[in-house]
C-alpha positions in Angstrom: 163.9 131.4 89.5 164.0 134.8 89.2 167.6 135.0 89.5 168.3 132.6 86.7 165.3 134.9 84.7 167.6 138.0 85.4 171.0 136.3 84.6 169.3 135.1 81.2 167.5 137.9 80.4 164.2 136.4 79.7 161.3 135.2 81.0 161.1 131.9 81.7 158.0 131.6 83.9 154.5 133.1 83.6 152.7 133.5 86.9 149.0 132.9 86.8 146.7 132.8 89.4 146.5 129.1 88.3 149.9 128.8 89.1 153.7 129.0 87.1 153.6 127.8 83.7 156.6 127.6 81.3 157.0 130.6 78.4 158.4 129.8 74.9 162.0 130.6 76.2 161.5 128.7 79.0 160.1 125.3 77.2 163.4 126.0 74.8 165.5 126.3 78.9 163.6 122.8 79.8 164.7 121.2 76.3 168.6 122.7 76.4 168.6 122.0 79.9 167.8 118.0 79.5 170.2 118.0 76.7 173.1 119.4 78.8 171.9 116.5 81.6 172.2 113.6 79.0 175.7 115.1 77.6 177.3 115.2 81.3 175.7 111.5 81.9 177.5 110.5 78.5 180.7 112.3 79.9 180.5 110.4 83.3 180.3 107.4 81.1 183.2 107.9 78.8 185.2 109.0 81.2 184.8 106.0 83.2 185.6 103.5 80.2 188.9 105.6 79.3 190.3 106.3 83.1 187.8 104.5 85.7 187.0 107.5 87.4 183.2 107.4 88.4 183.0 104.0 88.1 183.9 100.5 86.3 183.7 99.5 83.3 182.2 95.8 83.8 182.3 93.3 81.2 179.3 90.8 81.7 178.2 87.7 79.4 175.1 86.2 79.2 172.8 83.8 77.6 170.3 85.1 75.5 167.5 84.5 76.8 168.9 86.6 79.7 170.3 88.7 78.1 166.9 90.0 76.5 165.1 89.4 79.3 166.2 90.4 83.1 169.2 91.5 82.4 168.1 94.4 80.3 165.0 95.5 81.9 167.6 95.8 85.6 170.6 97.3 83.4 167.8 99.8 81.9 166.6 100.7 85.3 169.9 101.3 86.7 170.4 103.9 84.1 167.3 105.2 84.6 168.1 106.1 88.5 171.6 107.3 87.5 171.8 111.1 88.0 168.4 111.8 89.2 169.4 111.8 92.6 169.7 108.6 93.7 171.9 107.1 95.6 172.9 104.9 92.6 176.5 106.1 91.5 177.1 106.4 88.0 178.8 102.6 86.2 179.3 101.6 83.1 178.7 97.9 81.3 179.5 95.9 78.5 177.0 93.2 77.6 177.6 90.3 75.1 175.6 87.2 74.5 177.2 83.6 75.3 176.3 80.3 76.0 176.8 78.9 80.1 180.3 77.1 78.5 181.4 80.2 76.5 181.1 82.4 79.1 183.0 80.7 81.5 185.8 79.8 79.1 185.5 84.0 78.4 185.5 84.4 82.3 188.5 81.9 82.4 190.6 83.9 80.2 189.8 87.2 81.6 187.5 88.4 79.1 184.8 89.2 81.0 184.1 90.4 84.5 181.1 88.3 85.3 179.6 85.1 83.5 175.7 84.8 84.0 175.2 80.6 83.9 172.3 78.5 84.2 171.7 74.8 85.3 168.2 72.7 85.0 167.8 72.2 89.1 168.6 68.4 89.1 172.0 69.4 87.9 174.9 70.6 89.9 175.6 74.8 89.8 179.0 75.3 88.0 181.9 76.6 90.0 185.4 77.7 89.0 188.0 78.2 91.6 188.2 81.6 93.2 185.3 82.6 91.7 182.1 83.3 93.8 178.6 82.1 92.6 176.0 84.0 93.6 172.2 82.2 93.0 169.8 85.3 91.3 166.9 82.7 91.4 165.1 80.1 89.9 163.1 80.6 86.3 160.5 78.0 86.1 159.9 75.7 82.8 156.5 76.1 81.6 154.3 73.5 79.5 153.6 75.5 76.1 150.7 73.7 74.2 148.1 75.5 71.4 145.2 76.5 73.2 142.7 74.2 71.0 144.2 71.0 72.3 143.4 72.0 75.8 140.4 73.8 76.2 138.6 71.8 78.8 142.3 71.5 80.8 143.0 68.1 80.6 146.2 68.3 80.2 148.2 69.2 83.6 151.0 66.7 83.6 154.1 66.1 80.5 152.7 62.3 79.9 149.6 64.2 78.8 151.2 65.2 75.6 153.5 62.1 74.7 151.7 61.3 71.7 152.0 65.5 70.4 155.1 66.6 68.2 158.1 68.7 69.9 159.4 71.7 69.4 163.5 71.7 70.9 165.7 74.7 71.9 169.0 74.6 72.3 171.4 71.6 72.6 171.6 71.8 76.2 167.9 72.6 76.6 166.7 69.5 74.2 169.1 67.4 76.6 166.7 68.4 79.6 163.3 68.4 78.0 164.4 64.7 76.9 165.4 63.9 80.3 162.5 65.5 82.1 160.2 63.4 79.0 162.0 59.9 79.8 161.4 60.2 83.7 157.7 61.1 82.9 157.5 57.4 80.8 158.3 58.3 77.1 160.1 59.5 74.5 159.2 63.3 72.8 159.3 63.2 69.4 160.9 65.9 67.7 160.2 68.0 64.6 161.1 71.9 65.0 164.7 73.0 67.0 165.1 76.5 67.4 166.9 78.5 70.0 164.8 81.6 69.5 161.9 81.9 72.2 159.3 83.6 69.9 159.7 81.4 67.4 159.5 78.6 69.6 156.0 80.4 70.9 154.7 81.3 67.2 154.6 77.6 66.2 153.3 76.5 69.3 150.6 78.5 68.5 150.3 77.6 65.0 149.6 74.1 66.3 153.0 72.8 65.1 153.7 71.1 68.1 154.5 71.5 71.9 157.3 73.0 74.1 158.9 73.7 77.6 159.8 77.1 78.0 161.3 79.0 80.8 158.4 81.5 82.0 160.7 84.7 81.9 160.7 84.0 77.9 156.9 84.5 77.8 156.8 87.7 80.7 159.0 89.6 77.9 157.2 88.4 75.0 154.4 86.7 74.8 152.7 85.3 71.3 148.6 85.1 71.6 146.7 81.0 71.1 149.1 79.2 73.4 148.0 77.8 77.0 150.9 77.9 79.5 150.6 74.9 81.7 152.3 74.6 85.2 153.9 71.2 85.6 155.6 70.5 88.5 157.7 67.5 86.8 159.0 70.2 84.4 160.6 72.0 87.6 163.1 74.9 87.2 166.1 76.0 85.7 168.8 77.5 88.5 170.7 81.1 86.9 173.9 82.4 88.7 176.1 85.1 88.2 179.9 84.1 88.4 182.6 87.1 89.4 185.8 86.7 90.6 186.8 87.0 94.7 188.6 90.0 93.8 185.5 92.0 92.2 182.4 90.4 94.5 182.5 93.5 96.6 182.9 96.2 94.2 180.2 99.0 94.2 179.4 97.9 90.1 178.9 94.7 91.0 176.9 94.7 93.9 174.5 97.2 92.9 173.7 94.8 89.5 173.3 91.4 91.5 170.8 93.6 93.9 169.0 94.8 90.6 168.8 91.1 89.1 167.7 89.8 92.5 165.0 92.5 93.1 163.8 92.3 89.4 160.9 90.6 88.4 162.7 87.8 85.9 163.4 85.0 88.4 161.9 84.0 91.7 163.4 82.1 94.8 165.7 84.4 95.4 168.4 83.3 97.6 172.2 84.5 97.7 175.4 82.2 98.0 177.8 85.1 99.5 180.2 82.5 100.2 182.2 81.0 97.8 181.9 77.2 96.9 184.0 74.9 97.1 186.3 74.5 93.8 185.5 71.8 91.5 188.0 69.6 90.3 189.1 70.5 87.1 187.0 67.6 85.1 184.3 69.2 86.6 184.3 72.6 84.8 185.6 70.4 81.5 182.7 68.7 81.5 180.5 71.4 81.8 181.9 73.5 79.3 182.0 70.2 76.4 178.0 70.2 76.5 176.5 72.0 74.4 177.0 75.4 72.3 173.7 76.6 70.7 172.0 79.6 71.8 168.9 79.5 74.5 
């Protein structure tokens, strides 16, 4: 310290017998000082888009509900260790909203570097051929019902609210609520679709109907008069990230999927390491030909 005073030529410490407090030139030090930091963290960055050094630029797609959800609060904490000592290196990403089909055409084609899917668990995982899949988890589907119609908590299973109005996501979402409705011995009855998950919540609260909605949705946003029910009819939906062989292994990669797996968006954890076996190529038609609204 009191070399850097003398090279200055200030003070930048007062010494009290309460211990070392910062002067005026100091604070202004402290506030230059962090700027400097976030300039050479910005310079890591762009250097690493422009010529890879430091790091790869990953290109990831998501769906939104992700997107807004896990995959920003991990992304946010990997910035947040970068540079401060860590043994995080410094990476860059690209994030960009698609649907499961999108995002694996996008993955297809090369646009991206990593697809993050999902699949109701009753449903087989999509694959694509040398491509591994790696499971981040299972996000369970919560009952959403306006806390007035259940106050003394008689409703604990889906046939409980047959005769109650619906509120739908997306297509591919509305196709599993249906099916998970049909196997519990009736038909839902529709009358609000939207893809957006506080909307969904603000008119479940309103008393506008009922929903099913993933439980991550509500630990990032959560609207006030709604009762979440656990029903274990309802089950869980199954996310996966999708990278190609080539780019399982790299640093960038690695250290995301360990984020995403340690985070606090999905649960049952496990890891497929290995690849799977390639589908045929009706497989990956079909999965892409159902459905394209957001979720």
């Amino acid at each position: 310290m009191n070399a850097l005073e003398k090279d200055l030529r200030v003070t930048l410490f007062e010494r009290t017998p309460r211990g070392i407090v910062l002067t005026t030139a100091g604070q202004l030090a402290r506030i230059r000082a962090n700027e400097i930091a976030t300039s050479v963290t910005e310079l890591r960055g762009d250097l690493a888009r422009a010529f890879g050094l430091g790091g790869r630029n990953v290109r990831l797609a998501g769906f939104p509900s992700f997107v807004v959800g896990p995959l920003a609060a991990e992304l946010g904490t990997l910035a947040s260790t970068t540079g401060t000592g860590s043994d995080t290196a410094h990476h860059s990403y690209e994030v960009a909203e698609a649907e499961p089909p999108e995002a694996l055409s996008m993955l297809q084609n090369g646009e991206i570097d990593m697809a993050f899917l999902f699949h109701h668990e009753d449903e087989e995982a999509p694959r694509l051929s040398a491509h591994d899949t790696v499971d981040l988890g299972a996000d369970h589907l919560d009952l959403l019902v306006p806390e007035r119609r259940n106050r003394t908590g008689q409703i604990t299973h889906l046939d409980d609210v047959a005769d109650l109005p619906w509120i739908m996501g997306c297509v591919r979402c509305r196709s599993t609520a249906e099916r998970l409705c049909r196997r519990a011995g009736f038909e839902p009855r529709t009358r609000h679709i939207t893809d957006n998950p506080g909307a969904i919540q603000s008119l479940v609260s309103n008393g506008l109907g009922v929903a099913l909605l993933l439980r991550s949705a509500r630990r990032y946003s959560q609207v006030a008069g709604i009762d979440s029910i656990v029903v274990a009819e309802a089950g869980a939906r199954r996310v996966t990230a999708m990278v190609p062989d080539g780019l399982r292994t790299a640093s960038e990669v690695e250290d995301l999927l360990a984020a995403l797996r340690l985070g606090e968006g999905m649960t049952e954890t496990s890891v497929a390491d290995a690849p799977m076996n390639p589908p045929e190529a009706d497989d990956i038609n079909r999965y892409q030909s159902v459905g394209d609204a957001e979720c």
